[in-house]
OpenMM code with the backbone's topology and positions (N, CA, C; nanometers):
from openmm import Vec3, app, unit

residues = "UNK UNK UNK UNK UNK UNK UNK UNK UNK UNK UNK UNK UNK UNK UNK UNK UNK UNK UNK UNK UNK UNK UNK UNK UNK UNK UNK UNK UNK UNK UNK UNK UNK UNK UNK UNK UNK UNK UNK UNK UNK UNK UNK UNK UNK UNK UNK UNK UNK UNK UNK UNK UNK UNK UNK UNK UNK UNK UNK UNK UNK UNK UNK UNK UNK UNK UNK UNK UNK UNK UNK UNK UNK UNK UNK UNK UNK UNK UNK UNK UNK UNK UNK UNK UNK UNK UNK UNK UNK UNK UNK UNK UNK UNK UNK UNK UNK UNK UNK UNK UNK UNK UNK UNK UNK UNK UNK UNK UNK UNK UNK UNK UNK UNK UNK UNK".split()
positions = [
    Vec3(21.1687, 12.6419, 11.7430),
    Vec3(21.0339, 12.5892, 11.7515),
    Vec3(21.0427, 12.4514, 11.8159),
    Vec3(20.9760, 12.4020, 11.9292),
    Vec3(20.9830, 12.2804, 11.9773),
    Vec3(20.8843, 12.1859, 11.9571),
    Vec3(20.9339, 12.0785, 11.9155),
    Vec3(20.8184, 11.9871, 11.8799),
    Vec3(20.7683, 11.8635, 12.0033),
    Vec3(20.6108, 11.8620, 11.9956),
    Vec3(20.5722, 11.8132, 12.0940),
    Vec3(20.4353, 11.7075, 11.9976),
    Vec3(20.4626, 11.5974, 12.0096),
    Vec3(20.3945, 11.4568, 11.9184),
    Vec3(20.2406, 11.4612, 12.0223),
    Vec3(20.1174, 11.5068, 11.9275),
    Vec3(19.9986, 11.4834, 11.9567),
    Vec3(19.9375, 11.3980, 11.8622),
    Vec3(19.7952, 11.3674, 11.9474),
    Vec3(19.7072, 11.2405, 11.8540),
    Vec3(19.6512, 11.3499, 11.7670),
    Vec3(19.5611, 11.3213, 11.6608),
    Vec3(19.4972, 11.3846, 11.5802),
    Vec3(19.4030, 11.3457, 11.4977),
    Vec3(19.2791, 11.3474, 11.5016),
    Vec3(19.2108, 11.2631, 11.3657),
    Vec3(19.2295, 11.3231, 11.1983),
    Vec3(19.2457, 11.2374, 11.1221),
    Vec3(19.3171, 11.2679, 11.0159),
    Vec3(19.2210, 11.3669, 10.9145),
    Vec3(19.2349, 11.4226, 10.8422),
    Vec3(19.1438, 11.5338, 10.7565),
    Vec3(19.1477, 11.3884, 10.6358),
    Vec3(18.9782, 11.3666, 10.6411),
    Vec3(18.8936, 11.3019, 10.5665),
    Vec3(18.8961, 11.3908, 10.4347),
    Vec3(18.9426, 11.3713, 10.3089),
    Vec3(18.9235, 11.4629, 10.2190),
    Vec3(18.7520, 11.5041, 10.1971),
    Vec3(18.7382, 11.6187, 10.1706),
    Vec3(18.6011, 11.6704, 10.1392),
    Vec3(18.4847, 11.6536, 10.2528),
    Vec3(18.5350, 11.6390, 10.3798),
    Vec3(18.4460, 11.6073, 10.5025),
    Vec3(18.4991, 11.7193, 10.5677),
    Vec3(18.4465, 11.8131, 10.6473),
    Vec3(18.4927, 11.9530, 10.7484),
    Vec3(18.6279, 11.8282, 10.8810),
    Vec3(18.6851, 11.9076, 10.9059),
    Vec3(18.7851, 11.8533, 11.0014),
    Vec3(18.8137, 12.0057, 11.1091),
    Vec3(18.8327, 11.9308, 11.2292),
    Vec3(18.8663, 12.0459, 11.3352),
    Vec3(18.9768, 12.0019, 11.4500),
    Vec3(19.0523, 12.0751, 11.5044),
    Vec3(19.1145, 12.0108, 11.5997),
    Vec3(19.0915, 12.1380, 11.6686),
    Vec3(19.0886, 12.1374, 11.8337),
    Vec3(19.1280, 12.1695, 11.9556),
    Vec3(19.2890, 12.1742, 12.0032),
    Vec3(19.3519, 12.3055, 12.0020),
    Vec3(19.5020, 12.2956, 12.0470),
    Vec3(19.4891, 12.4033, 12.1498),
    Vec3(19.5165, 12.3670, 12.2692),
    Vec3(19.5821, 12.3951, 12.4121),
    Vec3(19.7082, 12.4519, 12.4392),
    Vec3(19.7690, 12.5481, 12.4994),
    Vec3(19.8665, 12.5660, 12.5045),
    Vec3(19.8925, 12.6025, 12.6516),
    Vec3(19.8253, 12.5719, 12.7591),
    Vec3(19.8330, 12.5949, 12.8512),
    Vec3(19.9889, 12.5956, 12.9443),
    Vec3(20.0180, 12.7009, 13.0009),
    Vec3(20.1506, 12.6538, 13.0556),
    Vec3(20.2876, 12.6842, 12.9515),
    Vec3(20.2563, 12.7788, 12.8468),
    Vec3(20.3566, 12.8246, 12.7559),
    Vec3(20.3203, 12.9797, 12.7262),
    Vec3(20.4569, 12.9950, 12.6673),
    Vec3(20.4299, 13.1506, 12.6458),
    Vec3(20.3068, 13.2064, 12.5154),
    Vec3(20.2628, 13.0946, 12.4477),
    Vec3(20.1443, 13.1217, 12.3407),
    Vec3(20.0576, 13.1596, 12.3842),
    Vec3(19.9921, 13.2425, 12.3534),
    Vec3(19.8708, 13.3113, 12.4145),
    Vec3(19.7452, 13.3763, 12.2571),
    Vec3(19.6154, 13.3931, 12.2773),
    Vec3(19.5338, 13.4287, 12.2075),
    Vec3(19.4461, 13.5356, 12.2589),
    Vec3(19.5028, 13.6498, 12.2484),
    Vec3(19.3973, 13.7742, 12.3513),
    Vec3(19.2667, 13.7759, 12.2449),
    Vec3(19.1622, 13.7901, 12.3158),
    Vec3(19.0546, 13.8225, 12.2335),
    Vec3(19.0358, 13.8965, 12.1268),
    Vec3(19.1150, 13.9878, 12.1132),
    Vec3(19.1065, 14.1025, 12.0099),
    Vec3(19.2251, 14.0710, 11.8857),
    Vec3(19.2805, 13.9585, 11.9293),
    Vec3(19.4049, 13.8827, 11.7917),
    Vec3(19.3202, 13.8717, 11.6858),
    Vec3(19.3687, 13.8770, 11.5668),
    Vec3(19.3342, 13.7678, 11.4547),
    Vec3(19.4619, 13.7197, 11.4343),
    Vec3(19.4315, 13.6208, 11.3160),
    Vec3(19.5093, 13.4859, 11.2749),
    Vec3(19.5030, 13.3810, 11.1747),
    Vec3(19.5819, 13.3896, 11.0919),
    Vec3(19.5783, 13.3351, 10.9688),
    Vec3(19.6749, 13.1856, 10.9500),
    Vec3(19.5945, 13.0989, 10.9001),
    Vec3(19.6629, 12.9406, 10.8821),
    Vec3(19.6598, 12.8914, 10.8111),
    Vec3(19.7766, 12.8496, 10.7281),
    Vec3(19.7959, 12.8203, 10.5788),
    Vec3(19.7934, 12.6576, 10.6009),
    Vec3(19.7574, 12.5974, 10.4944),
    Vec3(19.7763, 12.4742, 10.4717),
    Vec3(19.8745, 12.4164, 10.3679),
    Vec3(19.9332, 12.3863, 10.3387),
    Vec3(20.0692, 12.3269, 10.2461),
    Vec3(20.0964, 12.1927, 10.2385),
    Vec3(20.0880, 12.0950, 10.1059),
    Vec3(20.1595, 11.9816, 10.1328),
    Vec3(20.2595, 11.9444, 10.1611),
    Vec3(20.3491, 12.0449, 10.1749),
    Vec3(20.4798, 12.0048, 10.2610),
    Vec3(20.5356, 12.1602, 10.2811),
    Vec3(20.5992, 12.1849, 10.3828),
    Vec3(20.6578, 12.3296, 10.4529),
    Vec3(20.7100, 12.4042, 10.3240),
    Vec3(20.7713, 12.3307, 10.2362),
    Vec3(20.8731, 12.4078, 10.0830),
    Vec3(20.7687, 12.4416, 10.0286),
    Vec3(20.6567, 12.3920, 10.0090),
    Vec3(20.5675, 12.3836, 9.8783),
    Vec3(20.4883, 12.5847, 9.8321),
    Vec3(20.4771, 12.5736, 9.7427),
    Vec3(20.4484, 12.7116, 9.6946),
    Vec3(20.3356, 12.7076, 9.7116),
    Vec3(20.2771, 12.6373, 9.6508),
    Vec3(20.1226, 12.6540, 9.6192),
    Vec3(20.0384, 12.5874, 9.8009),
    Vec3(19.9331, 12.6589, 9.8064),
    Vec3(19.8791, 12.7069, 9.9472),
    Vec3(19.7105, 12.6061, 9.9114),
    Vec3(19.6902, 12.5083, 9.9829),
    Vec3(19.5972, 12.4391, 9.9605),
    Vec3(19.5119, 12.4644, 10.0452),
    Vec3(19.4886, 12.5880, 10.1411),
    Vec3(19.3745, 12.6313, 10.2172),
    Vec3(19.3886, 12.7213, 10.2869),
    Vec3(19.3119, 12.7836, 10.3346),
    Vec3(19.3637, 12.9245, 10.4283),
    Vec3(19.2190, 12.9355, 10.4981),
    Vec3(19.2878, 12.9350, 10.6446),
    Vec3(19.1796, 12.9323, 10.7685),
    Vec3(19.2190, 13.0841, 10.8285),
    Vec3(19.1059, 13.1638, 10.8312),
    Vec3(19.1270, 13.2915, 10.9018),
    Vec3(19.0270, 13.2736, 11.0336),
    Vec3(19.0552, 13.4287, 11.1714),
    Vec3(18.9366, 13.4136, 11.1989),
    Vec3(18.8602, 13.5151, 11.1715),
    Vec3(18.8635, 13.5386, 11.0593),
    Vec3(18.7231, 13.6028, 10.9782),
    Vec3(18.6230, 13.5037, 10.8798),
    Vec3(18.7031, 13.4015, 10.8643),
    Vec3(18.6240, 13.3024, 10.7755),
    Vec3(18.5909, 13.1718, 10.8605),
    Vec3(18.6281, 13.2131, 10.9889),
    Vec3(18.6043, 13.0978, 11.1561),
    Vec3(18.6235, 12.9957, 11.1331),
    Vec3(18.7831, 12.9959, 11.0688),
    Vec3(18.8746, 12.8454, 11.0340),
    Vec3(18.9571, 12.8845, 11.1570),
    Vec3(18.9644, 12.9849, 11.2219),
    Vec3(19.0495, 12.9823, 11.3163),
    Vec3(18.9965, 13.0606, 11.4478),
    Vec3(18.9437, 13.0034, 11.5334),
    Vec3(18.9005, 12.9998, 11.6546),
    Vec3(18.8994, 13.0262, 11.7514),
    Vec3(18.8780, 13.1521, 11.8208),
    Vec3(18.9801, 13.1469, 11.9813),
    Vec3(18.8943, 13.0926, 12.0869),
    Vec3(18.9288, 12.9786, 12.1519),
    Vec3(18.8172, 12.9272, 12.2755),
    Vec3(18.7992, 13.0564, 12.3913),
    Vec3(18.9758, 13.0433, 12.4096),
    Vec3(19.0273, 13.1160, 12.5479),
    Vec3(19.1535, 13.1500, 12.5518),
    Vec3(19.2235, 13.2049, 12.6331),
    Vec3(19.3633, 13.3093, 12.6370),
    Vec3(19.4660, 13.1532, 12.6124),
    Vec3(19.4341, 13.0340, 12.5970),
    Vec3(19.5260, 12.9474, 12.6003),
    Vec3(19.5062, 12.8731, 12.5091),
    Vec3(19.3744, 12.8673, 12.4260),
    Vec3(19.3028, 12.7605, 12.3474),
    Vec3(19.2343, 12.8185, 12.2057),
    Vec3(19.2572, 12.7803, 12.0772),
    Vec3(19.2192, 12.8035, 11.9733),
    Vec3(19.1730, 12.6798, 11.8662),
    Vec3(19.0424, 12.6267, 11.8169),
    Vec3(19.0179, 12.5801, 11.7232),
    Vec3(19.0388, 12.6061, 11.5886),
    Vec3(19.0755, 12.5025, 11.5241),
    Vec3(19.1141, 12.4879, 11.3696),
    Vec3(19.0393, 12.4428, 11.3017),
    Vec3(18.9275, 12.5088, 11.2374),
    Vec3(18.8594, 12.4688, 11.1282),
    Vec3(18.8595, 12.4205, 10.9954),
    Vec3(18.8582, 12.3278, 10.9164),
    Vec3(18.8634, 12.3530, 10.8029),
    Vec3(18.7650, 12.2476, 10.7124),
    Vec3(18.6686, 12.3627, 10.6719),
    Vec3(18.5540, 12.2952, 10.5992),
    Vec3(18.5764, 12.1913, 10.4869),
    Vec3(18.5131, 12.0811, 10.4852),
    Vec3(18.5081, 12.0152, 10.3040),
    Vec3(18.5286, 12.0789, 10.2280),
    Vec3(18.4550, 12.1555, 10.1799),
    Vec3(18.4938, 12.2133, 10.0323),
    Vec3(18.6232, 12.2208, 9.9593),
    Vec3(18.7243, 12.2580, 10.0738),
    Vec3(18.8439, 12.3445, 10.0637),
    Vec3(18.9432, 12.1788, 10.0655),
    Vec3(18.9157, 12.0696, 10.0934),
    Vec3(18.9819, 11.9632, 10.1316),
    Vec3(18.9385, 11.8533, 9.9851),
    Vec3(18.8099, 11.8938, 9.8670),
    Vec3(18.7586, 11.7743, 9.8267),
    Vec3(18.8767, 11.6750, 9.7169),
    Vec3(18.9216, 11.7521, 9.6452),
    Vec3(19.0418, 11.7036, 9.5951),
    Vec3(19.1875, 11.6263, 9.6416),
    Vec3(19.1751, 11.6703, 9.7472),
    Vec3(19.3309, 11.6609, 9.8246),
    Vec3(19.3712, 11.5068, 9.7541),
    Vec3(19.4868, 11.4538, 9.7645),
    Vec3(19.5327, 11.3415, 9.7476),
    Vec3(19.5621, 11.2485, 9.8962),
    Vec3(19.5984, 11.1772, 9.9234),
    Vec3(19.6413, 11.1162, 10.0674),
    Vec3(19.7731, 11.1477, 10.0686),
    Vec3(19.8256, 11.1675, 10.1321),
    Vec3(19.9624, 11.2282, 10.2194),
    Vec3(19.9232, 11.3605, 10.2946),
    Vec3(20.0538, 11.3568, 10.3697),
    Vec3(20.0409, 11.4812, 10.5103),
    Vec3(20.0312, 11.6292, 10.4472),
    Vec3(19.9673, 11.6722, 10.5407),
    Vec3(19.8474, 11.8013, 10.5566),
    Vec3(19.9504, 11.8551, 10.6099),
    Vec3(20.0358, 11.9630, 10.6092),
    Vec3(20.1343, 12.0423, 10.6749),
    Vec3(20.0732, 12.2240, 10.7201),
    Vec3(20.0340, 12.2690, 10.8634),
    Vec3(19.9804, 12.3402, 10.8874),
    Vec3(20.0361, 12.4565, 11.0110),
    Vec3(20.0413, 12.5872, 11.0261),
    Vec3(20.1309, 12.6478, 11.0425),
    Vec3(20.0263, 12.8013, 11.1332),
    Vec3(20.0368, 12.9105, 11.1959),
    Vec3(19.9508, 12.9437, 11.2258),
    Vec3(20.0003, 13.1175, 11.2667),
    Vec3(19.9812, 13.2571, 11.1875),
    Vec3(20.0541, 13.3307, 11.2718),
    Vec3(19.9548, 13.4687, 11.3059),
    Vec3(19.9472, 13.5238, 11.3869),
    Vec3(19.8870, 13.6442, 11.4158),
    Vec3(19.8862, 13.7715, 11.3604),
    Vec3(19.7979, 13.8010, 11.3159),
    Vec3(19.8391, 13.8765, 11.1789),
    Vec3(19.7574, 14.0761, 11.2392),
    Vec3(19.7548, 14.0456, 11.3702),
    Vec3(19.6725, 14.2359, 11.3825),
    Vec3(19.8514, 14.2680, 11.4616),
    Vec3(19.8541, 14.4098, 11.4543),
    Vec3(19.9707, 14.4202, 11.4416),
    Vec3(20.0734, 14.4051, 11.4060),
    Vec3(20.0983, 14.3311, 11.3003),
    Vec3(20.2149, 14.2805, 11.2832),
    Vec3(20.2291, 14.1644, 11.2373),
    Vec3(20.2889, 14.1023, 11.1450),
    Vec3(20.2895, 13.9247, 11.1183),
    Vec3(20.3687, 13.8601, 11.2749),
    Vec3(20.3481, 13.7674, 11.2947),
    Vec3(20.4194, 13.7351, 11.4108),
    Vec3(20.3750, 13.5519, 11.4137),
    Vec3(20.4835, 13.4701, 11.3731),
    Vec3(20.4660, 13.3195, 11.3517),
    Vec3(20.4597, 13.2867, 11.5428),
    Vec3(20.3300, 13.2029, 11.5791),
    Vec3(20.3293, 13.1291, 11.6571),
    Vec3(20.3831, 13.0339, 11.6922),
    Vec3(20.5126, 12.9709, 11.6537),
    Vec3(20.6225, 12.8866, 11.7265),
    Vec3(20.5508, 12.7821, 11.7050),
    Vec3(20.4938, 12.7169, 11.6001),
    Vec3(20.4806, 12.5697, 11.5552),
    Vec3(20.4025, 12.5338, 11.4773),
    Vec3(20.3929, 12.3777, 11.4185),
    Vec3(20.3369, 12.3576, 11.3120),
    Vec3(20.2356, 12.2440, 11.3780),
    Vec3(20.1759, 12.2121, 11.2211),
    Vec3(20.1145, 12.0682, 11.2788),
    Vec3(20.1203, 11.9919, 11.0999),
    Vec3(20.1411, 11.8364, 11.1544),
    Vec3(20.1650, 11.7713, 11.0290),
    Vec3(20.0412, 11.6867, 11.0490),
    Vec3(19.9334, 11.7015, 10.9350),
    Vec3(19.8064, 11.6269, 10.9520),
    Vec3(19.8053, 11.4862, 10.8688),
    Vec3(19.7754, 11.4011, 10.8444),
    Vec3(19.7430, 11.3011, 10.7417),
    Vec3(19.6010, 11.3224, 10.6574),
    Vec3(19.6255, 11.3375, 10.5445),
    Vec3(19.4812, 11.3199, 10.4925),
    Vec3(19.4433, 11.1892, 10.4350),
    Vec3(19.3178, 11.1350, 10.4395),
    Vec3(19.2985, 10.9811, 10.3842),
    Vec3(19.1955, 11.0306, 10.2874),
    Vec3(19.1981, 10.9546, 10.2037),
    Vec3(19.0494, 10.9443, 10.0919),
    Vec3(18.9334, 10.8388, 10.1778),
    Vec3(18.7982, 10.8532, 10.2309),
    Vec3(18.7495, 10.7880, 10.2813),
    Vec3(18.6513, 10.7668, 10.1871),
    Vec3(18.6112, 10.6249, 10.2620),
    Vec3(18.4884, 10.5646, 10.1053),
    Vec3(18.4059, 10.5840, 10.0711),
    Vec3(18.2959, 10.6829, 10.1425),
    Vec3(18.2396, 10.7140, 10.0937),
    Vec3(18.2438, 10.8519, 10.0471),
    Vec3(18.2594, 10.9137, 9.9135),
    Vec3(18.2799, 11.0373, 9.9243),
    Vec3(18.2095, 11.0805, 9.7503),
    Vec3(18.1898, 11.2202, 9.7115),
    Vec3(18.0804, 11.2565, 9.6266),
    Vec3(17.9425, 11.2899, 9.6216),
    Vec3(17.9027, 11.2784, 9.7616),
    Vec3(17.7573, 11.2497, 9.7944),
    Vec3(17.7323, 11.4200, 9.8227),
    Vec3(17.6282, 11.4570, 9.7829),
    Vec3(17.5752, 11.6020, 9.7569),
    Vec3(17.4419, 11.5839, 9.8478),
] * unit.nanometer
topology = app.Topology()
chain = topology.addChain("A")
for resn in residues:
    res = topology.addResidue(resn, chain)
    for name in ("N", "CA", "C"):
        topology.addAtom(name, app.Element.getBySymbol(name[0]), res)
């Protein structure tokens, strides 16, 4: 798996967060008819699974044959503590099949938060 250092805005606990990932120019690809499942973990070891983005629940996105959005609503984030968001992504019609990388998010507690 090769690692390649992107910017990212950090997952605001209990606020929706999304990123845009590109893969243009690599062998990753998203045919229209994929699905795809993305676990969230506070760290790669950890057992317990602190969110799960499908694209049946449109946490996981396909723009185009090169490009997929990552959703992940408040709700699923309101507790979190601050430290890194560890996130992972694999294609799940046919077959499990891990997409060749991760992403390490930061989560912050921001100040204003509780508001209904």
């Amino acid at each position: 798996m090769s690692t390649r250092k992107v910017k990212s805005k950090a997952i605001r606990a209990g606020y929706d967060w999304s990123i845009r990932i590109n893969f243009a120019g690599s062998s990753v690809s998203f045919p229209s008819t994929a699905t795809f499942v993305a676990q969230v973990r506070r760290d790669p070891t950890a057992t317990d699974i602190l969110a799960t983005m499908t694209t049946a629940d449109l946490g996981v996105q396909r723009v185009d044959t090169n490009t997929i959005d990552l959703v992940l609503a408040g709700y699923k984030t309101v507790n979190w503590p601050e430290r890194t968001a560890y996130i992972d992504v694999v294609r799940t019609d046919g077959g499990i099949q891990h997409l060749g990388f991760s992403l390490a998010v930061p989560v912050i507690l921001p100040i204003t938060r509780g508001v209904s």
